[in-house]
MIVO-125593 format. One record per residue: residue in three letters; z negated, y negated, x negated of N, C-alpha, C in turn. Coordinates in steps of 0.02 Angstrom, whole numbers, padded with zeros to 5 digits, always signed. Each point is the difference from the previous one (the first is absolute). Layout:
REM MIVO-125593
alaZYXZYXZYX...
This chain:
REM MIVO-125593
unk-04119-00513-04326+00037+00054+00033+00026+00047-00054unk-00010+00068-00005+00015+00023-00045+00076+00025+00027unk+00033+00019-00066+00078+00024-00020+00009+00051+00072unk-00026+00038+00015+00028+00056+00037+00003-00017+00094unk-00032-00062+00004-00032-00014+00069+00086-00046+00019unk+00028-00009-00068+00067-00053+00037+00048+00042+00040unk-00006+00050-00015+00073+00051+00028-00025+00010+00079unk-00055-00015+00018-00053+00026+00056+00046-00061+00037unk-00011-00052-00010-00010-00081+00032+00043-00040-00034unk+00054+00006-00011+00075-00051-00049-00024-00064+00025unk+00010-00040-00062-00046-00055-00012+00077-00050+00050unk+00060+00006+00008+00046-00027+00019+00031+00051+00069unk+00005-00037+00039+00033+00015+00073+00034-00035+00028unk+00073+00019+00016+00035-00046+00025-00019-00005+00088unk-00053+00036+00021+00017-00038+00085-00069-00011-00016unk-00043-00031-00034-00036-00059+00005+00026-00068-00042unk+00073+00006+00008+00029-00085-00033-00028-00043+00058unk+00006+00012+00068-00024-00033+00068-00078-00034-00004unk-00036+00061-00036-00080-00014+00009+00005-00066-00082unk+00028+00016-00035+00013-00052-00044-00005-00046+00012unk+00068-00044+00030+00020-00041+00004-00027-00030+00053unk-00032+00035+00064-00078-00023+00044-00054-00050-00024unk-00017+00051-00063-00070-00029-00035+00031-00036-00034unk+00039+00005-00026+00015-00076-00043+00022-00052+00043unk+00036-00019+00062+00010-00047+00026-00057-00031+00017unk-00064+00071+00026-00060-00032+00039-00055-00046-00051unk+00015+00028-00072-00048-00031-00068+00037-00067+00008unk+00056+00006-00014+00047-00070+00005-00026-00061+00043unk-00011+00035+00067-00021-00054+00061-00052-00028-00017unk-00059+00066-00011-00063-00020-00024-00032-00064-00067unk+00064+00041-00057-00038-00076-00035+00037-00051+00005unk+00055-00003+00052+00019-00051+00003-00053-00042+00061unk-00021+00037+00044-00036-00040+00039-00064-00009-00034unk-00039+00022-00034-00069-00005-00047+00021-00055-00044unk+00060-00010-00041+00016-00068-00052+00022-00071+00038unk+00041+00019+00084-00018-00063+00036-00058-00033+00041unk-00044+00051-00016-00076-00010+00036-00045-00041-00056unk+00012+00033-00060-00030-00040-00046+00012-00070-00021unk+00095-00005+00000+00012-00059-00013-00031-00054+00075unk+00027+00032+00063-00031-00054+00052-00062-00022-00013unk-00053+00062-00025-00072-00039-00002-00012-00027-00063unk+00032-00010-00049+00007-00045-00056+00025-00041+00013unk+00053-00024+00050+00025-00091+00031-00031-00011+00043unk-00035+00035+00031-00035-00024+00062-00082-00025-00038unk-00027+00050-00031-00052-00037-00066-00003-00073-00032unk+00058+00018-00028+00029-00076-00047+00009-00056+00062unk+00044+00005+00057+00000-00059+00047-00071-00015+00019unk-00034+00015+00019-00077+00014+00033-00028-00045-00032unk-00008+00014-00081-00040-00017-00079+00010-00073+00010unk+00080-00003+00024+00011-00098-00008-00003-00018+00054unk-00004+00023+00048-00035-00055+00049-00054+00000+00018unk-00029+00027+00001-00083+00010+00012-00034-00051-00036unk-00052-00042+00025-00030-00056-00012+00052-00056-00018unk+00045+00005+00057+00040-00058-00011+00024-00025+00060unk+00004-00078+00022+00000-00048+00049+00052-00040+00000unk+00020-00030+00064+00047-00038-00002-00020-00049+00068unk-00012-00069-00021-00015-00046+00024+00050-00031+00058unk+00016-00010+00044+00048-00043+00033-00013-00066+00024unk+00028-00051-00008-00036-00081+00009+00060-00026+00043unk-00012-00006+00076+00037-00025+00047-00001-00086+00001unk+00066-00024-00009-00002-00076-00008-00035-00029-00067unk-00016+00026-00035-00028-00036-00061+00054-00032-00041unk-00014-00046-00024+00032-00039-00034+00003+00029-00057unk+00068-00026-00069-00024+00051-00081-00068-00033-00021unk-00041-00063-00002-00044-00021-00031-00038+00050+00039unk-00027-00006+00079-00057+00058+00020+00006+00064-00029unk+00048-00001-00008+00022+00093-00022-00043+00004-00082unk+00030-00071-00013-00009+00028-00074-00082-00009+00008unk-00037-00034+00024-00075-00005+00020-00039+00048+00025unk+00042+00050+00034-00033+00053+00037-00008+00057-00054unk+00048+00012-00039+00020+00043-00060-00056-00007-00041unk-00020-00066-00022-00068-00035-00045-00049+00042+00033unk-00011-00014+00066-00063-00003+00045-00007+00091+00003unk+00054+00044-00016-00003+00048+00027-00006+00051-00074unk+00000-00053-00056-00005+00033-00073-00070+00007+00015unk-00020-00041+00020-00096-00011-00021-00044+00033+00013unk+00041+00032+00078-00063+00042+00037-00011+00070-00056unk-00056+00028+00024-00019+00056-00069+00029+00068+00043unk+00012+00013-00052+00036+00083+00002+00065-00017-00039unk+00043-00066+00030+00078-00008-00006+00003+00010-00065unk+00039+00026-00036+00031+00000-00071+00060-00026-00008unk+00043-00023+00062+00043-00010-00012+00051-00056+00060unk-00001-00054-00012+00043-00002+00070+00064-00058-00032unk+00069+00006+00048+00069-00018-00014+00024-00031+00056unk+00025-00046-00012+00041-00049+00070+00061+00036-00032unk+00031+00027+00039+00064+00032+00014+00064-00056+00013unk+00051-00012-00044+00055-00056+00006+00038+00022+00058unk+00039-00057+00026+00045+00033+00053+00068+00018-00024unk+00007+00041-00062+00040+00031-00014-00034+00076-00011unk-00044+00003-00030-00031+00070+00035+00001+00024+00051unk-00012-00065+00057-00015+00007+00056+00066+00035+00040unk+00053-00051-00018+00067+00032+00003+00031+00064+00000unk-00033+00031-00064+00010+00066-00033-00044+00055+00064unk-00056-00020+00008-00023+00042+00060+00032+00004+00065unk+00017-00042+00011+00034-00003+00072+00079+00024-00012unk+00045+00003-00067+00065+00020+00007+00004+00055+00018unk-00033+00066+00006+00007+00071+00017+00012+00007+00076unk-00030-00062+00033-00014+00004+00071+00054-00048+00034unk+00015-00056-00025+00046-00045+00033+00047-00016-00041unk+00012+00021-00057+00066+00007-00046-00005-00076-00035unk+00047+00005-00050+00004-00064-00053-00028-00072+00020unk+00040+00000+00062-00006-00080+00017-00060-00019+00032unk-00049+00035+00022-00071-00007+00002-00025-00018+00066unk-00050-00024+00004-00010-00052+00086+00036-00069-00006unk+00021-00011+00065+00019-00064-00008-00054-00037-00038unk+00041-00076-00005-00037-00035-00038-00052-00042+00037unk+00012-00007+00078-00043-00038+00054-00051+00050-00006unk+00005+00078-00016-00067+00034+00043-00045-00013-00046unk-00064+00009+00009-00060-00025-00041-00030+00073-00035unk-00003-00009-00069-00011+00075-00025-00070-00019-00045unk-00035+00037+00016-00078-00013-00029-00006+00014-00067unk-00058-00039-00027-00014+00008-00041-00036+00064-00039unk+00012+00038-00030-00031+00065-00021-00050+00021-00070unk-00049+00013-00014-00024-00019-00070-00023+00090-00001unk+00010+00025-00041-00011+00060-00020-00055+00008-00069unk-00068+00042+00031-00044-00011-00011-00019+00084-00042unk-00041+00012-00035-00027+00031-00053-00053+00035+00009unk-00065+00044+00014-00067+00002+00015-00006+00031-00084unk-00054-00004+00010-00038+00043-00082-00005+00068+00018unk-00014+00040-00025-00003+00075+00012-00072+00018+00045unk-00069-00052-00044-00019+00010+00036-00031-00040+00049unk+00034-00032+00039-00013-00043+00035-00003+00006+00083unk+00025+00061+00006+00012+00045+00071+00056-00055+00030unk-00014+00002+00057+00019-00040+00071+00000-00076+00007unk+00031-00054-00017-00024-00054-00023+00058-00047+00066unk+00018+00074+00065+00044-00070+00037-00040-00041+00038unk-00055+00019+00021-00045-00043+00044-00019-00064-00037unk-00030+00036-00046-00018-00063-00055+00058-00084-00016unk+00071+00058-00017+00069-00058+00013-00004-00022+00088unk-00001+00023+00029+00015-00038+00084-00061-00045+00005unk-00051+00025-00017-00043-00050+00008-00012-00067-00051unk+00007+00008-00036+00032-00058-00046+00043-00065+00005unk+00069+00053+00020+00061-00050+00011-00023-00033+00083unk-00018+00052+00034-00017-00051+00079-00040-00061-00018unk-00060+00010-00023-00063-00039-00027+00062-00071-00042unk+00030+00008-00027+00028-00039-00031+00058-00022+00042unk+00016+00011+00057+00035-00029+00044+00087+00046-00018unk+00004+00018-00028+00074+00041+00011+00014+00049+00058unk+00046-00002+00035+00031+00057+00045+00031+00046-00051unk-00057+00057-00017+00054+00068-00053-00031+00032+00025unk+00040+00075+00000+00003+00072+00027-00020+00046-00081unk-00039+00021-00002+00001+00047-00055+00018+00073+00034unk+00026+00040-00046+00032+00057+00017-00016+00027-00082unk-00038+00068+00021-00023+00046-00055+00044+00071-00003unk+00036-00007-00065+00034+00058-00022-00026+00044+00006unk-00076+00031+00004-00027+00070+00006+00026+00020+00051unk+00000-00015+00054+00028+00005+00064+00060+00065+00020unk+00027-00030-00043+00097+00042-00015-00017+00037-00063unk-00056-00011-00031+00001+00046-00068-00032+00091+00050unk-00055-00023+00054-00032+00047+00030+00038+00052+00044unk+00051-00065+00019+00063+00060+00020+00037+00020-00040unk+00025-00022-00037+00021+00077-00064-00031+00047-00037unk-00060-00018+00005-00052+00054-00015+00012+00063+00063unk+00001-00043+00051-00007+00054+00041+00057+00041+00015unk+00064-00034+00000+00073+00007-00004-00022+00081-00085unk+00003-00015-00043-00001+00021-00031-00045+00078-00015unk-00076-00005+00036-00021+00061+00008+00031+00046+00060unk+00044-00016+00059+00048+00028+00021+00044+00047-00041unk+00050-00057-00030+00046+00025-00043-00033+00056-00039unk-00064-00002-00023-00012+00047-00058-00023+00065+00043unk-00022-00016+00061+00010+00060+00044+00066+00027+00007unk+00058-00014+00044+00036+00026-00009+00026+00021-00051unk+00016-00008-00058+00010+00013-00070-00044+00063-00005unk-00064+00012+00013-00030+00047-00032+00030+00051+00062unk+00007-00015+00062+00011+00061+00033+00086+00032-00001unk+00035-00054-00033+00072+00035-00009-00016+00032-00052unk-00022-00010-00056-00026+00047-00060-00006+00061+00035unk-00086-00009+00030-00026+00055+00046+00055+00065+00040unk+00066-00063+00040+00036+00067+00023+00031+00035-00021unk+00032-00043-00052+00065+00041-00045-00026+00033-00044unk-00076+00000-00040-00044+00059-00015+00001+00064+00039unk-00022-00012+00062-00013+00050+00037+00073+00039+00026unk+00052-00053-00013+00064+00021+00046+00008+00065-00048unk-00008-00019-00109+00034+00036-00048-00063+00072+00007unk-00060-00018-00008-00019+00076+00030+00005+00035+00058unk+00023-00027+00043+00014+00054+00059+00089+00015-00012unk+00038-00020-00032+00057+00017+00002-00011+00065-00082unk-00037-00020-00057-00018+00075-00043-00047+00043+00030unk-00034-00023+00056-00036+00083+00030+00047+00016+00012unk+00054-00019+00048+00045+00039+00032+00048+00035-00041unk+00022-00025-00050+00020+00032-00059-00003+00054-00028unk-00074-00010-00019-00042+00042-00018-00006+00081+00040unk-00007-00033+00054+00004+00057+00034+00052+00068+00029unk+00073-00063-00004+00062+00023-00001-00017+00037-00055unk+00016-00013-00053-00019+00045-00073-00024+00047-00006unk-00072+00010+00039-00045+00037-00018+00050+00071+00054unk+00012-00020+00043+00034+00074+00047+00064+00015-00033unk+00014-00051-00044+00087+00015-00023-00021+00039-00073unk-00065+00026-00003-00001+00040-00059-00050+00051+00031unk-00007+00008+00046-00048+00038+00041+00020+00079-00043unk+00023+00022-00021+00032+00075-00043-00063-00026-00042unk+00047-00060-00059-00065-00028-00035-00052+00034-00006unk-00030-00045+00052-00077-00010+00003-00048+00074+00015unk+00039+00030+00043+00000+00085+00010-00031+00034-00055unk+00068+00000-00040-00014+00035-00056-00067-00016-00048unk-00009-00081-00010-00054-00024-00038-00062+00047+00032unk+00005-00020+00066-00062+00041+00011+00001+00064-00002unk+00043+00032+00025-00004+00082-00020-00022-00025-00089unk+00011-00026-00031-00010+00019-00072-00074-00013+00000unk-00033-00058+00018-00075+00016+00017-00008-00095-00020unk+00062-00040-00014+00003-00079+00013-00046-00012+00057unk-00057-00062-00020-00030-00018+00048+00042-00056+00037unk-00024-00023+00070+00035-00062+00001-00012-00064-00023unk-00056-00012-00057+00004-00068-00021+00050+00031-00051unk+00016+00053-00050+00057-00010-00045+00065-00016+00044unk+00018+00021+00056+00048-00012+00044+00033-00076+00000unk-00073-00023+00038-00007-00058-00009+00011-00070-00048unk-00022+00034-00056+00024-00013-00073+00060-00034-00012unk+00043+00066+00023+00075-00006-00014+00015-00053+00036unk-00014-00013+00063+00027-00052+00047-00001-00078-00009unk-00073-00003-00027-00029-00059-00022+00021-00036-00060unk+00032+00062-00026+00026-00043-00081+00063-00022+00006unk+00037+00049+00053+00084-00032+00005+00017-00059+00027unk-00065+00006+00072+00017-00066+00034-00033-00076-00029unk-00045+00028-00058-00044-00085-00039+00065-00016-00028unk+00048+00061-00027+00044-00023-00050+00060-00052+00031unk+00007+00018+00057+00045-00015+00067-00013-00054+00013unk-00052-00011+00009-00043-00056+00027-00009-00066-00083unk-00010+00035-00035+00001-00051-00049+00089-00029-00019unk+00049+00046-00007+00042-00033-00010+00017-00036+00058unk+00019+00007+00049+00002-00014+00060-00027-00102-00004unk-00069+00028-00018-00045-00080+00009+00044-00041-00049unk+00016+00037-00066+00018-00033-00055+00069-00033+00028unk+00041+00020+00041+00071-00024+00014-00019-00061+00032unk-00049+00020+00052-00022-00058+00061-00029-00043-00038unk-00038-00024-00034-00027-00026-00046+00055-00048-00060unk+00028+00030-00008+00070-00033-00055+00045-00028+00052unk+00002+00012+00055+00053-00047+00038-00041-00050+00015unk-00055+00023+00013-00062-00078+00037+00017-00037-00064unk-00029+00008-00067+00026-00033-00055+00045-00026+00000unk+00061+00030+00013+00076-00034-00020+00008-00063+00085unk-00029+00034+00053+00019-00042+00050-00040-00070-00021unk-00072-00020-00012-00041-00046-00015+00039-00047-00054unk+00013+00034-00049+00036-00017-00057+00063-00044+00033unk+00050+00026+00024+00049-00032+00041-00030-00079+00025unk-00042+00008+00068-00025-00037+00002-00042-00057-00003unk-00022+00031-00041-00024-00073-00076+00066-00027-00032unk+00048+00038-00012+00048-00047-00023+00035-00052+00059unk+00019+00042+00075+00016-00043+00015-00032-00056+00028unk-00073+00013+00004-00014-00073+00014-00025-00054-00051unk+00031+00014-00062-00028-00026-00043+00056-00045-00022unk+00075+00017-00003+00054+00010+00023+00026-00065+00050unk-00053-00006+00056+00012-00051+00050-00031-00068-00020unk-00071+00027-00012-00019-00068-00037-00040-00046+00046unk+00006+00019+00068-00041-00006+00066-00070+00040+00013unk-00038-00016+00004-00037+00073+00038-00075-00075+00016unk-00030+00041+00061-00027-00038+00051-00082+00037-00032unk-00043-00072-00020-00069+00047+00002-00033+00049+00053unk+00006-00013+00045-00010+00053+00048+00029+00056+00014unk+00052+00001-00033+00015+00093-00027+00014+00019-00055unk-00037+00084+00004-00013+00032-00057+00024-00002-00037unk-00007-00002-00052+00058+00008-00070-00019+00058-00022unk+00059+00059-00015-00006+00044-00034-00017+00002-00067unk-00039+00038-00033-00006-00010-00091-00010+00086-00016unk+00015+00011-00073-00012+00059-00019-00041-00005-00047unk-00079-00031+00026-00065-00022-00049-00039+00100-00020unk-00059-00017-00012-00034+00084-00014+00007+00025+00053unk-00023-00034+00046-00040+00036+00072+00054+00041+00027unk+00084-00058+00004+00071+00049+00031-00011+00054-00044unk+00003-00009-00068+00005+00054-00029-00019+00064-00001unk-00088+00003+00011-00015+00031+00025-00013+00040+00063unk+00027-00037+00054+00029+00034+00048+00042+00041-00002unk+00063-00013-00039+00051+00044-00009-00007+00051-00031unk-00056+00003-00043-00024+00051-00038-00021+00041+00027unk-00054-00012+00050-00038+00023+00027+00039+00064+00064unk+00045-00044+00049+00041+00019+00030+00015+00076-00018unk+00043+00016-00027+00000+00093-00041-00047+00039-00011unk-00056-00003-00014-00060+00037-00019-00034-00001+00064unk+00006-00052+00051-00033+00011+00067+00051+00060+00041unk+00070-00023-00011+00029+00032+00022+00021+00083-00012unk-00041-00003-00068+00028+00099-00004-00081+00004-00001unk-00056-00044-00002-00054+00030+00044-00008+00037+00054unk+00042-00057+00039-00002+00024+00075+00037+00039+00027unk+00054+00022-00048+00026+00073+00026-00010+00045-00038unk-00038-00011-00039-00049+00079-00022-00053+00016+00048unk-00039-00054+00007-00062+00011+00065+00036+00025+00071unk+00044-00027+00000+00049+00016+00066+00017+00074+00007unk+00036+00024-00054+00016+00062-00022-00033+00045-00002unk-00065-00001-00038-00037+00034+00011-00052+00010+00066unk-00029-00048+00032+00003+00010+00046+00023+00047+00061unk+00067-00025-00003+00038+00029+00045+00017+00057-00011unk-00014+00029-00067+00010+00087-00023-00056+00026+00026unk-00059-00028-00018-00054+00045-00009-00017+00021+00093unk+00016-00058+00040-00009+00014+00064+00051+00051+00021unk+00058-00015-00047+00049+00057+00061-00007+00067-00025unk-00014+00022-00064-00034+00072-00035-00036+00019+00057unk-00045-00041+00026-00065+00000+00018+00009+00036+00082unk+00040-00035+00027+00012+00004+00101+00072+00045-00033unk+00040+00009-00037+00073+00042+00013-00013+00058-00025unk+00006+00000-00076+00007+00061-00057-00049+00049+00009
């Protein structure tokens, strides 16, 4: 922009503090909802990763010697890489979330459970276990973790839908609130623009002017929204780090490359899109008004 075009278009306006503080709340929303989309599908990934090709045996009435026999019998079959008779203090530990410390009574009969391993590549190996343990006379239920892994897969390409379409609105919300801007502007200098053309200004130089104030607008703007997403994430990494609790099945925030580059990114999309916006919205209204 050269020296003489600033007096045209003052790079500072106090009644767009409003359109400001708009686009920066809306960048704000945005990478804050783009850095909890990423983290969900990075815990929802990682949970998936560990259960997938993994089994859990149940042995109704078995005695510990059958148990510990079935465990043998259930190393052998091919694919298994791995299989564990589960103590009934593990066993314990699973059931406290649901019936609290003191557990099942001690009359009720709580099965035996052996938690089982597949090889990577071994595919599908529960038929193979049911048919086995029946053949060998045990009453067990196998139950395959893919199962619940397929619904968080699916749980999860949801989520990344909605995620992309709150992006999507509050994009669309911050350019339709700088057309309108824009356009306010463009009649609130209407003398302006007059004169340019009496001087023999085409309207892409017009245009020009519009596009550079509002990238600039638009970039600081992103940059504010962007540094609070930072400082808010930041916060909460401490406090849950802080607690000392946190449940694999939800996201954990981190500020690895990828956040980073979101946040980066965030500002430069954002005084993109209200330069394209801007201009735009000049060149049409030159076009049907002036």
């Amino acid at each position: 922009m050269k020296r003489g075009e600033t007096s045209l278009l003052p790079l500072e306006d106090a009644r767009e503090a409003a359109l400001f503080f708009v686009v920066g709340a809306l960048c704000f929303l945005a990478a804050l909802a783009a850095l909890t989309a990423k983290s969900t599908y990075g815990a929802a990934r990682a949970w998936t990763a560990e259960v997938e090709g993994e089994y859990t045996v149940s042995l109704s009435d078995a005695a510990p010697q059958d148990a510990q026999a079935a465990t043998l019998l259930v190393q052998s079959i091919e694919g298994v890489s791995g299989a564990r008779l589960l103590s009934e203090a593990e066993i314990s530990a699973l059931l406290e979330p649901t019936f609290g410390s003191r557990g099942l009574p001690a009359d009720l009969p709580v099965p035996r459970l052996i938690a089982i391993t597949a090889a990577p590549e071994a595919g599908d190996i529960g038929r193979a276990l049911t048919a086995a343990l029946e053949t060998a006379g045990y009453t067990a239920a196998v139950d395959s973790h893919s199962a619940w892994a397929g619904d968080v897969r699916r749980m999860l390409g949801t989520a990344r839908m909605v995620a992309f379409a709150i992006v999507a609105l509050l994009a669309s919300t911050a350019i339709a609130v700088i057309a309108f801007a824009t356009h306010a502007a463009l009649l609130a200098r209407r003398d302006i623009v007059d004169v340019l053309h009496i001087a023999g200004a085409r309207d892409r130089f017009i245009a020009r002017l519009f596009e550079r104030r509002f990238w600039l607008l638009g970039l600081r703007a992103g940059t504010v929204g962007a540094l609070v997403a930072l400082a808010s994430v930041a916060l909460l990494i401490a406090i849950a780090r802080s607690s000392g609790n946190r449940s694999g099945l939800l996201p954990e925030l981190t500020l690895d490359f990828p956040d980073l580059a979101i946040l980066v990114i965030t500002p430069i999309l954002a005084g993109l899109a209200s330069r394209i916006a801007a201009g735009v919205t000049v060149m049409r209204a030159l076009k049907s008004v002036m």
